[in-house]
Structures are given as structure tokens and as C-alpha cells.
N, C-alpha and C positions, 0 to 999 in steps of 0.2 A: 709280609715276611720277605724278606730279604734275599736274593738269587742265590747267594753260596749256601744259603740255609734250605731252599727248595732243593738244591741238585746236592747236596750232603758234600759240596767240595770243600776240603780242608786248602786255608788258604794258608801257602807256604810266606817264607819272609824270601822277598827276591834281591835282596841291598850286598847279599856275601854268597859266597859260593856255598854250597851244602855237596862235601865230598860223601857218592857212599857206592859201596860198587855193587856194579851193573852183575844182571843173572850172566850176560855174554862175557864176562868178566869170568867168571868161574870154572866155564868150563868141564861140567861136570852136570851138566842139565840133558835131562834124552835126547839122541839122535836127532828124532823127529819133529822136537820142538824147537833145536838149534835150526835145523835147515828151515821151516819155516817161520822162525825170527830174521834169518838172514835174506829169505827171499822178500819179508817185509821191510828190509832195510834196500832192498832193493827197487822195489815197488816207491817206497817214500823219495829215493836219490831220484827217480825218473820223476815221481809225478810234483814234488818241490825246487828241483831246481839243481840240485848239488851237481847233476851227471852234466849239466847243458853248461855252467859255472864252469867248473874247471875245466872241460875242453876249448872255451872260449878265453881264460888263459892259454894254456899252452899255446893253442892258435896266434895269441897275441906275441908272446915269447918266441915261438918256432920261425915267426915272420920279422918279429926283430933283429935275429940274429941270421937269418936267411940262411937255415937248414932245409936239409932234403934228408937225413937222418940224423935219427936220434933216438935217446935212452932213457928212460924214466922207472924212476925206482918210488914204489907204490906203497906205504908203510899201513900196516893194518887193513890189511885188503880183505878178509870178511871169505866174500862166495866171488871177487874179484871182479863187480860189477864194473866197477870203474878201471880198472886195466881194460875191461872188454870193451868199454864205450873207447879209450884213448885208440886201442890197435884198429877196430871198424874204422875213425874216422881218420884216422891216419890212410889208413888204405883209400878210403874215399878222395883224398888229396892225394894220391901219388906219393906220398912219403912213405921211410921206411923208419919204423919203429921197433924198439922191443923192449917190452916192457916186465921187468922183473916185480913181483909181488911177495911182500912180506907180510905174514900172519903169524900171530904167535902159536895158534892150536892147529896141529897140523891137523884135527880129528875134524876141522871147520873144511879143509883144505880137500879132505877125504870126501865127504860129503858131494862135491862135484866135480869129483876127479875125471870122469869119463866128458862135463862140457870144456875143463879147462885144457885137456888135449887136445881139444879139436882146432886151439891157438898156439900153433908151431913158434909164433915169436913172443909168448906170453912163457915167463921163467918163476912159476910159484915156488916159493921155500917159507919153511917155520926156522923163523927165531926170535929170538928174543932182542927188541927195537935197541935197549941201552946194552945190548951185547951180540950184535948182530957184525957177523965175518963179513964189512962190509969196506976196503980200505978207500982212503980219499980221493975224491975228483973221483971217481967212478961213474957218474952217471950223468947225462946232462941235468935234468930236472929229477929233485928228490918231492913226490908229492905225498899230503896226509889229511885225509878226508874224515873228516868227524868221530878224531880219536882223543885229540888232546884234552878234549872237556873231563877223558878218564884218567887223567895226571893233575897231579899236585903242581903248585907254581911250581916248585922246585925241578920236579921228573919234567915239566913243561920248557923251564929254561934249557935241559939241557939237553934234550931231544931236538928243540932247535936247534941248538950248536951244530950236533950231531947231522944234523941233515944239512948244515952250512957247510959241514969237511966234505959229506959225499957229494954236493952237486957241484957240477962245471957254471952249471948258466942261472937257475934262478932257484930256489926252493917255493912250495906254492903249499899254502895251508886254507884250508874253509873246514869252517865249523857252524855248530848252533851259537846264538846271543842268548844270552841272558832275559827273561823276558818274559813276564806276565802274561802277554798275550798269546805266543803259540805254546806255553804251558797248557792256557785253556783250553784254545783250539784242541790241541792234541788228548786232551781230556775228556773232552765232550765228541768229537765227532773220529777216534782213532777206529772205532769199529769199521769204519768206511774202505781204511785202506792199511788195516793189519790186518791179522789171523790166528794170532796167538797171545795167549796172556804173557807171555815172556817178553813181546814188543810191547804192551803195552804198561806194564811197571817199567821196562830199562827205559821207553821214551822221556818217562814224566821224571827221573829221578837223571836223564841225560840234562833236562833243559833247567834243573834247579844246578845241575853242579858247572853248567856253561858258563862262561868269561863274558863278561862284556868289554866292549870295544876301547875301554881306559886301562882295563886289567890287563888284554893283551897284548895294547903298544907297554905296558911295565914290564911285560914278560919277555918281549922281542927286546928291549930295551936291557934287559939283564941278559941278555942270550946276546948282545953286541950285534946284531943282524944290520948287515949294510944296505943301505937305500931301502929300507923296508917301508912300504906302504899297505894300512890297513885299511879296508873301505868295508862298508854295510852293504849287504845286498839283500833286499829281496827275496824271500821272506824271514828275514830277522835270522839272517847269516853274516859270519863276519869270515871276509876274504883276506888272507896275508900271502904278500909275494917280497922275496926280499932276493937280493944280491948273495950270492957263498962269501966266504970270509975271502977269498981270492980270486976275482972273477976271473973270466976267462978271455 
């Protein structure tokens, strides 16, 4: 008998995206299920990679341009794990950082109101990313950590734009790839490091509607993004860093 036939896995088609929205999407799921969805997405940035990833950009960025301050505007920041990894390690380098968080439910935002005070230079606000009071060259770095796989090409190109008007220095995107592999992974062994049934349907229905690494240079590519470079990383993530439409 055949392995997808013992473990009862339906095997998706992985060659096109399959868009279908996420329960975190909705927004209208219990308190107590949001908040420990969100600390499994937290759990997963640290123990896969995303959180170690992107500060090893900006590190890369901050030292190219040889800042000692700087600003970074955080799109779909969740429970704002990754603002809190950026401002710690900033402080651990002597830089001065501050970092503005964007979430669209401010009811996610509520949820760890009392840890996100305790970061005097962390600026959480709800809005909405393609309607967000956010005007140009604002910020040095615009980052977005494993949102875009929840947009359509279309919302996708233009939310890149969008984050080319507000950065000064570089725009910085990482996501899920496309991929049979940590589909399964995440199928079989999610019990280990989620907590909720809520992580574990948005995982598997995240990693069927992810981009692979051809689809997002077409997308960067329709979004006009300058000197963009896409690379893989590790586990079966894809890294974009590109130039604003006007560098600095």
C-alpha cells in the first residue's frame, strides 16, 4: 500500500498556486485561539529560520549604507515578533532603531498590548496595507514576512510598489516556497511545534497558495522593483530585497 494511502494524505496539485483564505484571515475566530495561532507563528519564525533571516539582512543593509540609525516599517506584524527580534538586536549593536508595526486586526494587536509597551521605540498601528496613511520615503527599510503568499498576483504587485514608495534604502520580503516537501513536513510532524487547530489548517493551505521562486521574480518584475534580487533559503523560503523606485 502506498505512503499517501497509509497516512490518509490527500495529495494536493503543487504546479499553480491554490488561493483560499487563511482562518487568520478572518478575523472573527475566539480570542484564545487567535493568540495561540499567533504565538505558533511565533514559535515557527524562531525555530525555522524567518526571525535569524531577516535580521541578517538588515544587518547586511544597515552596514552597507553605514547607519547608526534607522527605521523600519513592518507590514502584517501578527503579535510583532519580528519588530521585537529587529529592536533587541539593534540595541545589542548600539544602533538606534524604531520600528513601526502594521497589522490589519487591531483585536490581534490587543491580544499583547501590555508586552508591546514594554518597547518604547516599537509604534504598533491597524490599517489596512493598500490603504495605509503611510506617505513616501518614510521609512528607511519597508519589511514583510510571510504575508504575500495571502494575495493574489495582482494585490501582490502592488503592495510591492507600495513598499518601493515608502522605503528610503531597501524593501526586504521572505516568504514560504512553493513545495511538496515542507507541505509534508508540516503535515506530519506540525503537532511538535504548534498548539492549535487554527495553525495547523492556515499552515497547510499557506504552503499550497505560496509563489515559487519563477512566479516571484514575475511579480517583482510587474511591481518594476530595482536591482531586485531573489535567492532560496533554507528551508524552502524565498528572500526578496530590492532598491525603492528612488534610492537614497
Amino acid at each position: 500500500m502506498r505512503l499517501a494511502s497509509i497516512l490518509h494524505l490527500k495529495v494536493p496539485d503543487f504546479s499553480s498556486r491554490v488561493l483560499r483564505p487563511e482562518l487568520i484571515d478572518a478575523g472573527n475566530m475566539p480570542d484564545e485561539e487567535v493568540r495561540r495561532n499567533l504565538l505558533d507563528i511565533r514559535r515557527i519564525n524562531r525555530i525555522f529560520g524567518s526571525q535569524k533571516l531577516l535580521l541578517e539582512v538588515l544587518e547586511g543593509q544597515v552596514s552597507c549604507h553605514k547607519l547608526t540609525r534607522f527605521s523600519v516599517l513592518d507590514i502584517a506584524s501578527g503579535s510583532c515578533d519580528l519588530p521585537f527580534a529587529i529592536l533587541k538586536w539593534a540595541q545589542q549593536q548600539g544602533l538606534e532603531a524604531e520600528v513601526f508595526a502594521l497589522e490589519y486586526w487591531h483585536r490581534y494587536l490587543a491580544l499583547f498590548r501590555d508586552e508591546l509597551a514594554a518597547y518604547p521605540k516599537l509604534h504598533p498601528f491597524s490599517a489596512d496595507a493598500f490603504h495605509a496613511p503611510v506617505p513616501d520615503r518614510s521609512f528607511d527599510f519597508v519589511t514583510c514576512s510571510h504575508f504575500l503568499h495571502h494575495l493574489s498576483e495582482d494585490q501582490a504587485v502592488e503592495l510591492l510598489r507600495m513598499m518601493s514608495r515608502w522605503a528610503r534604502r531597501a524593501i526586504i520580503v521572505s516568504d514560504l516556497e512553493r513545495h511538496p516537501v515542507p507541505y509534508y513536513f508540516f503535515r506530519l510532524f506540525n503537532p511538535f511545534f504548534t498548539t492549535c487547530a487554527m495553525s495547523r489548517i492556515d499552515g497547510l493551505v499557506s504552503f499550497e497558495q505560496a509563489f515559487r521562486k519563477e512566479e516571484l521574480l514575475q511579480t517583482a518584475s510587474r511591481a518594476g522593483l530595482r536591482n531586485c534580487m531573489i535567492k532560496r533559503r533554507w528551508p524552502y523560503r524565498l528572500l526578496l530585497v530590492a532598491e525603492p523606485f528612488l534610492a537614497v
